[in-house]
C-alpha positions as a printed NumPy array, in Angstrom:
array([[  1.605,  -3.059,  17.432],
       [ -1.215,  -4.881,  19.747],
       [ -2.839,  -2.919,  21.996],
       [ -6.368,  -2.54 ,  23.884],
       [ -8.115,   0.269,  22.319],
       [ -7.919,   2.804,  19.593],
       [ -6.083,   5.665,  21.707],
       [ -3.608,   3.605,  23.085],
       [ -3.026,   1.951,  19.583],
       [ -3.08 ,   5.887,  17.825],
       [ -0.991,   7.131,  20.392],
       [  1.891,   4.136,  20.344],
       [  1.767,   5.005,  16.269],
       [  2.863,   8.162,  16.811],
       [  5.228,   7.856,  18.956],
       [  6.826,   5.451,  16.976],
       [  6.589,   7.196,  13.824],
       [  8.16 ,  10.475,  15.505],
       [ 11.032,   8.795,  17.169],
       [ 11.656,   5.527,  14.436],
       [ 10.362,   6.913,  11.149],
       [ 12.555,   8.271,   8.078],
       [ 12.395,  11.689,   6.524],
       [ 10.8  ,  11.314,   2.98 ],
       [  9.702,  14.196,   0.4  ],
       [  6.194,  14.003,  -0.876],
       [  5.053,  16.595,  -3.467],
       [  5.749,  19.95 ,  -1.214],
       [  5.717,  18.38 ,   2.399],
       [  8.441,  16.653,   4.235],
       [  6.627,  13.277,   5.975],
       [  8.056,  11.562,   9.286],
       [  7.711,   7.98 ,   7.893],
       [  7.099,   4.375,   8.599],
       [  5.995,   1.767,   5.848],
       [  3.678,  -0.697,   6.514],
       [  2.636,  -0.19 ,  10.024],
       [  0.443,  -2.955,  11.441],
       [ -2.506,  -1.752,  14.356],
       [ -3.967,  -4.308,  15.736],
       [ -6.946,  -3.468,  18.51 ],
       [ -7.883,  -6.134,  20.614],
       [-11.286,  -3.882,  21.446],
       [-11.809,  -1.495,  18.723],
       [-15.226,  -0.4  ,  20.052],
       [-13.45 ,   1.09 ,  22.996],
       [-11.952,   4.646,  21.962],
       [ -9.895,   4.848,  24.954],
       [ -8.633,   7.995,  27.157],
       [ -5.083,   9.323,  26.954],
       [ -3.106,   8.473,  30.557],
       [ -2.069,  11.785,  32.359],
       [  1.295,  11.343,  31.056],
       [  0.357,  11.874,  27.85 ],
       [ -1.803,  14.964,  27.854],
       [  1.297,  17.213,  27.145],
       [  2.237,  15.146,  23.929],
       [ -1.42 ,  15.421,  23.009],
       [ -1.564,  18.672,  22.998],
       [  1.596,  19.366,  21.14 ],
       [ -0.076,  17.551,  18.753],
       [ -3.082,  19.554,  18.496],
       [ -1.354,  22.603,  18.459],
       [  1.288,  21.628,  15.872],
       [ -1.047,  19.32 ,  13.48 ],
       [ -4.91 ,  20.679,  14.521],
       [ -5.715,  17.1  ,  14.92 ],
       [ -9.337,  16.639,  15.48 ],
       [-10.186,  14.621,  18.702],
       [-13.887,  14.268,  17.593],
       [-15.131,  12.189,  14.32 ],
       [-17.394,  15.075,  13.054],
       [-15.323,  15.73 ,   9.695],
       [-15.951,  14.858,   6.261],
       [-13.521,  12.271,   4.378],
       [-14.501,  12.513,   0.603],
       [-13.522,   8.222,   0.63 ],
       [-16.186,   7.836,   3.187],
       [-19.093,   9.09 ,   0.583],
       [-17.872,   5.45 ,  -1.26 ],
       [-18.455,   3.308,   1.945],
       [-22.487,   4.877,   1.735],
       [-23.068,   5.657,  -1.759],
       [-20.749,   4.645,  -4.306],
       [-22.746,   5.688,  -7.482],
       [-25.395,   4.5  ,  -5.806],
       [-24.332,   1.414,  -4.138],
       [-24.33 ,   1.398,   0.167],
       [-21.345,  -1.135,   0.208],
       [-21.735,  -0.982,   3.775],
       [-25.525,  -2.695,   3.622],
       [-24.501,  -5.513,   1.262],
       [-21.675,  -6.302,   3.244],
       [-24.041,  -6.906,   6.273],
       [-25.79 ,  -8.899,   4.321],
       [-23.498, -10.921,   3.094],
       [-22.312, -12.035,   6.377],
       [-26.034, -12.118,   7.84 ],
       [-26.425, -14.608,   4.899],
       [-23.258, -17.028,   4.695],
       [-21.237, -15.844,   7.826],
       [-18.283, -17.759,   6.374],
       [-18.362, -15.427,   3.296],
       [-14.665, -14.437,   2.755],
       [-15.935, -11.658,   0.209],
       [-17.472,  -9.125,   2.992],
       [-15.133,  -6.347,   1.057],
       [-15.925,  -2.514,   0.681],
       [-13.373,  -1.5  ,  -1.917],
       [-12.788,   2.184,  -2.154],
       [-10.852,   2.763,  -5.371],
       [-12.374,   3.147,  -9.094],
       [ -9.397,   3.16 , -11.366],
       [-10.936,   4.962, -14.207],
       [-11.483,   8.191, -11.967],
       [ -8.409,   7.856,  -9.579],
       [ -5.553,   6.571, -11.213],
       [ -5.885,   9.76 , -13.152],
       [ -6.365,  12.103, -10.03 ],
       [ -6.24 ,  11.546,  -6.402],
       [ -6.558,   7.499,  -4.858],
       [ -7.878,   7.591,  -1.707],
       [ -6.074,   7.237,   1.244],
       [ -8.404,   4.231,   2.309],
       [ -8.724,   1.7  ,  -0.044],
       [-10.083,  -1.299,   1.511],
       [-12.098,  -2.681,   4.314],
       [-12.712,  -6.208,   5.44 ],
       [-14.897,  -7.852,   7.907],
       [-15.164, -11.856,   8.939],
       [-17.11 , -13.384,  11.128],
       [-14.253, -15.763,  13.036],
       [-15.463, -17.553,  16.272],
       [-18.603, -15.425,  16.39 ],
       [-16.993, -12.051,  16.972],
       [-16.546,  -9.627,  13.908],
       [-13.314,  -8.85 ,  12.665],
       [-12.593,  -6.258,  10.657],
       [ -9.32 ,  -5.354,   8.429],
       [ -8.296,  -1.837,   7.033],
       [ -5.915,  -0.985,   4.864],
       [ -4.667,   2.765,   3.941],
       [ -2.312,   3.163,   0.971],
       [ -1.303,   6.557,   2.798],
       [ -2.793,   7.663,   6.582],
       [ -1.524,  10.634,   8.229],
       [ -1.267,   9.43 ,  11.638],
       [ -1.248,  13.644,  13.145],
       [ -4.256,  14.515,  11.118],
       [ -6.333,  11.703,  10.078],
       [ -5.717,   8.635,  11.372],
       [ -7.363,   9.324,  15.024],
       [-10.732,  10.321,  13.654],
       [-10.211,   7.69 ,  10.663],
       [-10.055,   4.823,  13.899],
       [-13.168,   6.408,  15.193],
       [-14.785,   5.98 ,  12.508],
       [-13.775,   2.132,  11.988],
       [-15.29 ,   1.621,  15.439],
       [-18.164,   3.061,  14.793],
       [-18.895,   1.172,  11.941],
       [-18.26 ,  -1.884,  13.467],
       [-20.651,  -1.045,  16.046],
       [-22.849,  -0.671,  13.747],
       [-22.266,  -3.959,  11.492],
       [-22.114,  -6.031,  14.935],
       [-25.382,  -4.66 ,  16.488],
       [-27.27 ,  -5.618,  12.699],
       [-25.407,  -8.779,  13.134],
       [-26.223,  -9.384,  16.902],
       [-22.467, -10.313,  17.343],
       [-19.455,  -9.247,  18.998],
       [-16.485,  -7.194,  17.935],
       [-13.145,  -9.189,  17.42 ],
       [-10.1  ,  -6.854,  16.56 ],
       [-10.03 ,  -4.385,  14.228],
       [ -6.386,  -4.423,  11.825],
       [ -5.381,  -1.544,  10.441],
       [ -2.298,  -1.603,   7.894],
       [ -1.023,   1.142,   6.876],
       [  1.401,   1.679,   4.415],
       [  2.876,   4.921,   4.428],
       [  1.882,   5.766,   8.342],
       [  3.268,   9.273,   8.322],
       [  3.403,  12.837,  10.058],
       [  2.945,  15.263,   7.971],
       [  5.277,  18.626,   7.613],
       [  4.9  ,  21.679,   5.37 ],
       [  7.912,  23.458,   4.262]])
């Protein structure tokens, strides 16, 4: 799905995964289901406003899933981006591009197998950036992204990191691609 900013892009999602995707069990929830579910925002530092029409489905939303419109919530995956046992991943990767801006190795890798394979992998595991024709580009990819819950605030967040990464950069934002495997809505029952 290609669209112009990160609400239109969230918004086509779930749409798509309410009408399109498959019923699947997953420990005690039912999810609404699509696998491998491909974002790609042409602007991702533009967050976008919902069009009138779809202030009703918006708010269905918020009152069936308490989706949180504003990024002020606390992923524990995120602590990895900042301070993985000590490590900003986030700072090197500037770096790296500020150093060889054809680096193909600008990765922030959120999984440790020794701690997660044996309880919970994150829900984001990796993030990308390239430079390509002077303008950042940056890749996620999400093993498992609740698209009624998460995913909104989780785009957010991708855009304003890329802000941030650009402005140390002095660049401009290509897209941002987000891939998510299991794109699901989540139901309790």
């Amino acid at each position: 799905m290609k669209k112009k900013n990160i609400t239109e892009a969230w918004l086509e999602a779930v749409k798509a995964i309410a009408s399109e995707g498959k019923s699947v069990k997953h420990e005690d929830m039912i999810l609404k289901e699509i696998t491998n579910l491909i974002l790609e925002i042409e602007n991702p530092l533009d967050i976008g406003k919902p069009a009138p029409e779809d202030k009703h489905f918006i708010d269905e939303l918020k009152r069936t899933y308490d989706i949180r419109m504003i990024p002020n919530y606390d992923f524990p995956e995120y602590e990895r981006i900042f301070n993985y046992n000590g490590i900003n991943q986030l700072e090197i990767v500037i770096e790296k591009l500020r150093n060889k801006p054809e680096t193909n190795s600008a990765t922030i890798s959120l999984i440790e197998p020794n701690v997660d394979l044996k309880n919970h992998l994150p829900c984001l595991c990796l993030i990308d950036y390239k430079i390509k024709e002077s303008r950042l580009a940056a890749t996620v990819i999400y093993r498992s992204h609740d698209y009624g819950l998460k995913a909104l605030p989780n785009l957010i967040f991708h855009s304003q990191t890329i802000e941030k990464v650009c402005n140390k950069l002095k660049i401009e934002p290509g897209t941002l691609l987000c891939h998510s495997i299991s794109a699901h809505i989540c139901y309790l029952f």
